[in-house]
ZALUMFI-384629 format. One record per residue (C-alpha): residue in three letters; chain; x, y, z. Coordinates in Angstrom, 1 decimal. Example, Ala and Ser with C-alpha at 12.3 -4.5 7.8 and 13.67 -1.06 7.14 Angstrom:
<pts>
  resn  chain       X       Y       Z
   ALA      A    12.3    -4.5     7.8
   SER      A    13.7    -1.1     7.1
</pts>
This chain:
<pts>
  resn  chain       X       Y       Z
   UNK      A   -49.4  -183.3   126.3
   UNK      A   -49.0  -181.3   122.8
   UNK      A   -46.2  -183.0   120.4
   UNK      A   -44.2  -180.2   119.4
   UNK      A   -41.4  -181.3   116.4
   UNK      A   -38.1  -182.6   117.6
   UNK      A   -35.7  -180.1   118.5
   UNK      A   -32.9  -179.2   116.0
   UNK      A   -29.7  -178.5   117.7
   UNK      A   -28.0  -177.0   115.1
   UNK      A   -30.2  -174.1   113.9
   UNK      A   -31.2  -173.7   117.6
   UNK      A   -27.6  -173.6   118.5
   UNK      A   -27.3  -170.9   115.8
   UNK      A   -30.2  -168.7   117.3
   UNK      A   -28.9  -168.8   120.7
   UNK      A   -25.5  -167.3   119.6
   UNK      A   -26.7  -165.2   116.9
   UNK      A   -27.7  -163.1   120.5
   UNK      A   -24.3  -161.4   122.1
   UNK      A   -24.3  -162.6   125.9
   UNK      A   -21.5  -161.7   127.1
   UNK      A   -21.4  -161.9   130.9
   UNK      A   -23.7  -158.7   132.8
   UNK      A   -25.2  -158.8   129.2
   UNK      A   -27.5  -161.7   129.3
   UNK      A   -31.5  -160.4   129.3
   UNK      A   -32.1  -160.5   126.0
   UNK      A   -30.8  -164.3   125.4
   UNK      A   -32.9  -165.2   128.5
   UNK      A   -36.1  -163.3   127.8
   UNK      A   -35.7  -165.5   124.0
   UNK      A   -35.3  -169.1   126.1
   UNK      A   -38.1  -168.5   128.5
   UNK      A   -40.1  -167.4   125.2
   UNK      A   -38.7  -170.6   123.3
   UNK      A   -39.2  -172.7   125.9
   UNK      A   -42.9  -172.0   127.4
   UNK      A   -44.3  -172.0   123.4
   UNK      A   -43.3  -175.7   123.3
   UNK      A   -45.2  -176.3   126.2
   UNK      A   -42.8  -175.9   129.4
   UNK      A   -43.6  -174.0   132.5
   UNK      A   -41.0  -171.5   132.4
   UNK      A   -39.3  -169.2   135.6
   UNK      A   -37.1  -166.3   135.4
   UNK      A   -35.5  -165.0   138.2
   UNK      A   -33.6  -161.9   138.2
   UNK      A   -30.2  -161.9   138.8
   UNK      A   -28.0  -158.8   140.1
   UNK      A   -25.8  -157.2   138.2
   UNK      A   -23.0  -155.8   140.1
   UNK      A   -22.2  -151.9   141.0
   UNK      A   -18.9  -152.6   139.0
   UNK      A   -20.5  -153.8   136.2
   UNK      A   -20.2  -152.1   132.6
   UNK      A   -23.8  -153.9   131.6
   UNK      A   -27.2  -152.3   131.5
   UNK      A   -30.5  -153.7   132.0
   UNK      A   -31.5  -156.7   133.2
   UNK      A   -30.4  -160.3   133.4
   UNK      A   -32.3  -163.6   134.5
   UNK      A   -31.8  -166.9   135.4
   UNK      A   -34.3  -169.5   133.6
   UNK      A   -35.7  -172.1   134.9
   UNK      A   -38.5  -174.8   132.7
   UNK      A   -40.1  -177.6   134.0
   UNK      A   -42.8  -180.0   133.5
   UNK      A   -46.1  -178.0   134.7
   UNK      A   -47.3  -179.6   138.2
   UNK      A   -44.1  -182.1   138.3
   UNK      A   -41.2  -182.1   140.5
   UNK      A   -38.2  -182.9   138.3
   UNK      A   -36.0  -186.0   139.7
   UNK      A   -33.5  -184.6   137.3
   UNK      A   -32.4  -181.3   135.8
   UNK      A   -30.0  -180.3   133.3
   UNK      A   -28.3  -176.9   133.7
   UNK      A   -25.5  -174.6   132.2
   UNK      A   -24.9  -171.4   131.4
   UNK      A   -26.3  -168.2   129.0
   UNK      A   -23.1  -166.0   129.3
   UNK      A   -19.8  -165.8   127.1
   UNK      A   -17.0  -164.6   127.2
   UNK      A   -15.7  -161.4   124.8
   UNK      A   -15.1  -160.5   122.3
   UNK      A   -18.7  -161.5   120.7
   UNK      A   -17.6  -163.5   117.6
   UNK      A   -20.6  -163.6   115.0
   UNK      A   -21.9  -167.3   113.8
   UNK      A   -20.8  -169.1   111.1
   UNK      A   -20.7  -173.0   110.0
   UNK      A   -19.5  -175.2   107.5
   UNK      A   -19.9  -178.8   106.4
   UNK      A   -18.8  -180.0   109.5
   UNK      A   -18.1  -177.5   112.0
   UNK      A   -20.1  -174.6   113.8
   UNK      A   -18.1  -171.2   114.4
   UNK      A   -18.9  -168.7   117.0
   UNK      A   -18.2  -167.3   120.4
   UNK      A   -20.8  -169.7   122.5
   UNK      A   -21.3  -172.6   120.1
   UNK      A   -18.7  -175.4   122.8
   UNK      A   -19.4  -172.7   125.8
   UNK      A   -21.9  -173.0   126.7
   UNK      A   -24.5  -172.0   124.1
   UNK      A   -24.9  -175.7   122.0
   UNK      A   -24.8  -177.5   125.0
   UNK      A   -28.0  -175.3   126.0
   UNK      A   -29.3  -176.7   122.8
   UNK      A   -28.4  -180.5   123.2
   UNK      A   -29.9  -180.0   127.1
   UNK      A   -33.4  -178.8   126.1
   UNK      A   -33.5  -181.3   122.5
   UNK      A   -32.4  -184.4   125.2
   UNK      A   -34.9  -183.4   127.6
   UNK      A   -37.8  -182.7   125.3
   UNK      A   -37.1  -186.4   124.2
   UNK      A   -37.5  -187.6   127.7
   UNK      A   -40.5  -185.4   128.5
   UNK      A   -41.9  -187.2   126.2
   UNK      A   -41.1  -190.7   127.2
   UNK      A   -42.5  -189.9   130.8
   UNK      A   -39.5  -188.9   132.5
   UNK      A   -39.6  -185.7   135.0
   UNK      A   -37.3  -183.2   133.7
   UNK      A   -36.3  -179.7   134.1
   UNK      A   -33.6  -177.4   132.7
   UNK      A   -31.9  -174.2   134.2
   UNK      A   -29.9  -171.8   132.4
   UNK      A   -28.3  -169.2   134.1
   UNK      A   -26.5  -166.0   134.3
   UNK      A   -23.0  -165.1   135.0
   UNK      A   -20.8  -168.1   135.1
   UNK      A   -18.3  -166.6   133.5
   UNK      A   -16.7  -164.1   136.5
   UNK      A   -18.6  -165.6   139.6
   UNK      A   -20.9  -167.7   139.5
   UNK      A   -23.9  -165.1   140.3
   UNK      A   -27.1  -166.8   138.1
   UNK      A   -26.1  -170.4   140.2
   UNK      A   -25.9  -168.6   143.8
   UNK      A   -29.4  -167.5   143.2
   UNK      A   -30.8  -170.1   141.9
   UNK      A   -29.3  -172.0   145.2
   UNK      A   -31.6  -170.8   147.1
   UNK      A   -34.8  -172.2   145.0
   UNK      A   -34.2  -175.7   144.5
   UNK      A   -36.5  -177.7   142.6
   UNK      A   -36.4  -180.8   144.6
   UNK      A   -34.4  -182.6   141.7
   UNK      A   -32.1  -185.6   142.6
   UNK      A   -30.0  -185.0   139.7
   UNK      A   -28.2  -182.5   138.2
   UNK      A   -26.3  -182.9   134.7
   UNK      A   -24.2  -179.8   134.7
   UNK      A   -23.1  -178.9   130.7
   UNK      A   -19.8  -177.6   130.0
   UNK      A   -16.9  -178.6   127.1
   UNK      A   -15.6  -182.3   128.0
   UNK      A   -15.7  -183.8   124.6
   UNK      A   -18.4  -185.7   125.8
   UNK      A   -16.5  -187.5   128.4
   UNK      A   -18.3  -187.6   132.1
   UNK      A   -16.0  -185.4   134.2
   UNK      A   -14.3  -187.4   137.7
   UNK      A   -13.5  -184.5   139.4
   UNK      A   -13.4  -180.2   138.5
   UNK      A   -10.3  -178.2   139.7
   UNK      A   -11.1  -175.2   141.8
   UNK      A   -10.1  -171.9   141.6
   UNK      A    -8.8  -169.2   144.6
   UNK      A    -8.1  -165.4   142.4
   UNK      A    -5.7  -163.2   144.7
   UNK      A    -5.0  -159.7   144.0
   UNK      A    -0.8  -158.9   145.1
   UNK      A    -0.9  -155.0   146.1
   UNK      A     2.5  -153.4   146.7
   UNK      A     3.2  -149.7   148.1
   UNK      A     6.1  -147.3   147.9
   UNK      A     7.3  -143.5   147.3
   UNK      A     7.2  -142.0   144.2
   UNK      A    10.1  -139.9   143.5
   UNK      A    12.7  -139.3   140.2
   UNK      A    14.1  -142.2   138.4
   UNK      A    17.4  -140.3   138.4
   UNK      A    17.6  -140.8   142.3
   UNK      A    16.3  -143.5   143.4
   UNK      A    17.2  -143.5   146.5
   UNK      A    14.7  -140.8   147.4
   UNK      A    12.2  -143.2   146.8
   UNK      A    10.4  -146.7   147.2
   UNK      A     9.8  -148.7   143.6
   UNK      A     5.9  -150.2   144.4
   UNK      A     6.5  -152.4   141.0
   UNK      A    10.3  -153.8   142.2
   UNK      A     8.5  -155.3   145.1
   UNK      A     6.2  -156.8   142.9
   UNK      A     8.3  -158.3   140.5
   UNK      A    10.2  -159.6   143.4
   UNK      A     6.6  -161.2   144.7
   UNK      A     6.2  -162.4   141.7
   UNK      A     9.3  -164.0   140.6
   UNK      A     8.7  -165.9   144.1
   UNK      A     5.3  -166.9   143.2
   UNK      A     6.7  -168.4   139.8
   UNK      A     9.2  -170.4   141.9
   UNK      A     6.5  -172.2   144.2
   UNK      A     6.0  -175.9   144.7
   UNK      A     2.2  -176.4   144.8
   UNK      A     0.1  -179.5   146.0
   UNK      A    -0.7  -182.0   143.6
   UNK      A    -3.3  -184.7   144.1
   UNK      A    -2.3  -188.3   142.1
   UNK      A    -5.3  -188.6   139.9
   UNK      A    -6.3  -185.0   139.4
   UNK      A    -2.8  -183.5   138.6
   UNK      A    -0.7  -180.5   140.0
   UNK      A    -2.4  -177.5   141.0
   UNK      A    -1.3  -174.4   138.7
   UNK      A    -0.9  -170.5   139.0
   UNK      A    -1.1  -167.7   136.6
   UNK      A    -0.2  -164.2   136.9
   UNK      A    -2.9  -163.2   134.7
   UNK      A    -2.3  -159.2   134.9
   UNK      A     0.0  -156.5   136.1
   UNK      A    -0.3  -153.2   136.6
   UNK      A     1.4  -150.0   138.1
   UNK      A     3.3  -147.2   137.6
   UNK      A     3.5  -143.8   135.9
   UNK      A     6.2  -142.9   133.3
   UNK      A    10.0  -144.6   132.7
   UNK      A    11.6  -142.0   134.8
   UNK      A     9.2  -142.1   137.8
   UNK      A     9.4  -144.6   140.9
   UNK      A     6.4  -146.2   140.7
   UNK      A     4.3  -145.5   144.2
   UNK      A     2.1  -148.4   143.5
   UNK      A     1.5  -151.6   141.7
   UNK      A    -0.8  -154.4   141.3
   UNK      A    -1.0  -157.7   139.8
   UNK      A    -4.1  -160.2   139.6
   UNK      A    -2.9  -164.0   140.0
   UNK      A    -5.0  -167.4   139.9
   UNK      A    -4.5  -170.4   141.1
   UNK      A    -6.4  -174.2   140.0
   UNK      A    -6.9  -175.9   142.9
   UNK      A    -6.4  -179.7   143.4
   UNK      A    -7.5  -180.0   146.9
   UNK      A    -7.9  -177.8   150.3
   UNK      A    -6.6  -174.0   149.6
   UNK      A    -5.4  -173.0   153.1
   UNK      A    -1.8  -174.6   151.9
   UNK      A    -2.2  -172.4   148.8
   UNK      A    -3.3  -169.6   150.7
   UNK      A    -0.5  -169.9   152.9
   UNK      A     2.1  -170.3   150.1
   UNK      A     1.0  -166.9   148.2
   UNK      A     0.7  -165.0   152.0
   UNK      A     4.4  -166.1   152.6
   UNK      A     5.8  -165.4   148.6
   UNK      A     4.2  -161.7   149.5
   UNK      A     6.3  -161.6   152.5
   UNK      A     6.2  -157.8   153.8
   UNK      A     6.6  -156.5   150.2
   UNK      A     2.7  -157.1   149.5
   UNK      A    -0.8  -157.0   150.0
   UNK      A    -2.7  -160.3   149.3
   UNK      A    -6.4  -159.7   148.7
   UNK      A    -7.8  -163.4   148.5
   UNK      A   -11.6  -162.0   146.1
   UNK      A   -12.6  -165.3   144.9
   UNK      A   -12.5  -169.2   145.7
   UNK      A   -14.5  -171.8   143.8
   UNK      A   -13.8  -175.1   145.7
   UNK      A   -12.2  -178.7   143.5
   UNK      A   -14.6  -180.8   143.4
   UNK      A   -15.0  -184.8   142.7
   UNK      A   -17.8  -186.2   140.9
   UNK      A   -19.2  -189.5   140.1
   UNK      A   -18.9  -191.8   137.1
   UNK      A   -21.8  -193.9   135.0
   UNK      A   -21.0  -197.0   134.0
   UNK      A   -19.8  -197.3   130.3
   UNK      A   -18.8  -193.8   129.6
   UNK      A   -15.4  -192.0   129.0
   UNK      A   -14.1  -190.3   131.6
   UNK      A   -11.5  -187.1   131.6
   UNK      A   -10.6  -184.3   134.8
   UNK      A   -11.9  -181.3   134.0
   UNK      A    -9.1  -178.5   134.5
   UNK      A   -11.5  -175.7   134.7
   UNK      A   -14.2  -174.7   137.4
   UNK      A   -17.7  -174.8   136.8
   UNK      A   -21.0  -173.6   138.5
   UNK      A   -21.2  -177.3   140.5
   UNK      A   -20.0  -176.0   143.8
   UNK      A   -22.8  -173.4   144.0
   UNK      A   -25.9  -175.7   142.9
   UNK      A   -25.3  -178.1   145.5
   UNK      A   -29.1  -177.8   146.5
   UNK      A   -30.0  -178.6   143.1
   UNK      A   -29.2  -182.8   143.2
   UNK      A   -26.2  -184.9   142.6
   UNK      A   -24.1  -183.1   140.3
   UNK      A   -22.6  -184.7   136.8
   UNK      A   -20.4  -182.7   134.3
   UNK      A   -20.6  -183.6   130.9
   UNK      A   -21.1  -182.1   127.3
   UNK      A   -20.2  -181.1   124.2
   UNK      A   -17.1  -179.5   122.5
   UNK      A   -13.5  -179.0   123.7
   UNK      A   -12.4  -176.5   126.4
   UNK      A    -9.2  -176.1   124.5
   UNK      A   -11.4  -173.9   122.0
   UNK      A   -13.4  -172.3   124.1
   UNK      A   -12.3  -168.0   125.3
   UNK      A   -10.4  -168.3   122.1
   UNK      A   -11.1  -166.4   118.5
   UNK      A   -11.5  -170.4   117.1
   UNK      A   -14.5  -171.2   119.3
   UNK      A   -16.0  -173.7   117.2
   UNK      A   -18.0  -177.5   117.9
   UNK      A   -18.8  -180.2   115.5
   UNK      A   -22.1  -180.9   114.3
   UNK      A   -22.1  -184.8   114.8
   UNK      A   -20.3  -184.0   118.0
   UNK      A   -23.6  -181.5   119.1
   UNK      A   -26.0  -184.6   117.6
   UNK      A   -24.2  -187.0   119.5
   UNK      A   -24.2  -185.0   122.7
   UNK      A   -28.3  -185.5   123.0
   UNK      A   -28.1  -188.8   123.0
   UNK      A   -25.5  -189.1   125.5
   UNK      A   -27.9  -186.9   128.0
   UNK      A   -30.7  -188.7   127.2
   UNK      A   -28.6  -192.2   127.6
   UNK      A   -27.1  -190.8   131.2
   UNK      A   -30.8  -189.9   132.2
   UNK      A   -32.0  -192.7   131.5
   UNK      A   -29.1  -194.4   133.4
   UNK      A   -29.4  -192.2   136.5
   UNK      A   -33.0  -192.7   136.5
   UNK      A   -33.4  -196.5   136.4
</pts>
């Protein structure tokens, strides 16, 4: 095979988020991997991945997929090409890269194609796959569920300071919907206050005892938004309020907790549940519990899954998105030294 010049992580960190991807706006950062990628010499895939009827993005948006041509990876290292908003341009000092996508998840892409270009060329079968849409629901990993590469392994990149993850908290997202009658807010009595309902709803929700599992932690709600309403002096005939929950274990408990908090004053709409998850270690690394959820529970054709990379989580969706350089450097050696490990 061609020797192409190691990788640098850095400047190809700073090329990945000097593209704005936030999630439903992804083509154009994945038609510049799958160029990257097959010029130093890797069969590259994209698949196409929907874009919802709700969503504000145009065009379209890919998953990608680069392999060794005419190998079967036994191991593949994946994350995701999406970001959050607001797009927050690059920037770097000394010591630190600044940006909206250098922890999440845009350096780890950059550590995950420099370690595997080092293994490629040691004679190890390796793959990555990037995908779209990890963000809101996981869309880029259901498709790319249902073409599996045969790998064994699969190093899954988000911010864990470079600890190996032990387990992922899920998520379950419920929408609380209350009704009433609108009427004036100088007689109240001629109508039905949608948002009193709610805030009674929600006060319960606030109030509840959730499971808790001994080595993961307590499971954790937020009521992340509320609307409803017209005007001050008008009973509101409607309300709404979007709440998630981190799971720790089963949901029906936690379905059944938020169905009896709405009682007969709401609507529960249960539109998204990403299962908790528990993962394995590798000898001799640092572990930690990874609060958040990741694209693991919908790649589970794609190989035993690991968790692992780059940057802290505390950073990332924030305005101070930012990752250490040595921290990026160090991060491809830790992929190629858990590869290696997993591959013995």
């Amino acid at each position: 095979m061609h020797e192409f010049s190691p990788l640098d992580p850095i400047r190809f960190t700073q090329q990945l988020c000097e593209i704005e991807s936030t999630t439903y706006n992804e083509g154009r950062v994945g038609n510049f991997l799958a160029d990257f990628l097959a010029a130093r010499g890797w069969a590259v895939e994209k698949t196409p991945v929907p874009q919802p009827e709700e969503s504000a993005g145009v065009g379209e948006r890919w998953n990608v997929f680069a392999g060794i041509p005419g190998q079967t990876p036994d191991l593949v290292f994946s994350t995701h090409m999406d970001t959050v908003p607001p797009y927050i341009p690059f920037s770097e000092d000394a010591e630190f890269m600044y940006g909206r996508g250098v922890s999440d998840a845009k350096g780890i892409i950059a550590a995950q194609v420099a370690a595997a270009e080092v293994l490629r060329a040691e004679g190890f079968r390796v793959g990555v796959l990037f995908v779209s849409g990890e963000e809101r629901d996981s869309a880029g990993a259901k498709v790319a569920n249902e073409s599996p590469k045969g790998s064994r392994f699969l190093i899954n990149g988000e911010p864990t300071d470079n600890r190996l993850a032990l387990a992922s908290k899920g998520s379950l997202r419920a929408v609380f919907k209350a009704s009433g009658k609108m009427a004036h807010s100088a007689y109240p009595e001629l109508g039905d206050s949608a948002v009193h309902k709610l805030v009674e709803v929600l006060a319960r929700l606030l109030k509840l005892d959730l499971p808790a599992t001994e080595d993961v932690g307590p499971s954790t709600l937020n009521i992340g938004q509320i609307s409803g309403g017209h005007a001050p002096n008008v009973i509101a005939d409607k309300a709404e309020a979007q709440v998630l929950v981190r799971l720790v274990g089963d949901s029906k408990p936690v379905r059944a907790a938020l169905m009896e908090a709405a009682g007969d004053l709401a609507e529960v709409d249960f539109t998204l549940e990403i299962p908790f998850v528990r993962l394995r270690a590798v000898e001799g690394l640092p572990t930690m519990i990874a609060k958040f959820t990741t694209d693991i529970p919908q790649l589970t054709n794609w190989g035993e899954p690991l968790l692992l990379g780059p940057g802290s989580i505390h950073v990332a969706h924030t305005p101070y998105e930012k990752l250490a350089k040595k921290e990026l450097k160090d991060a491809v050696d830790l992929y190629i030294r858990v590869a290696k490990q997993l591959l013995a």
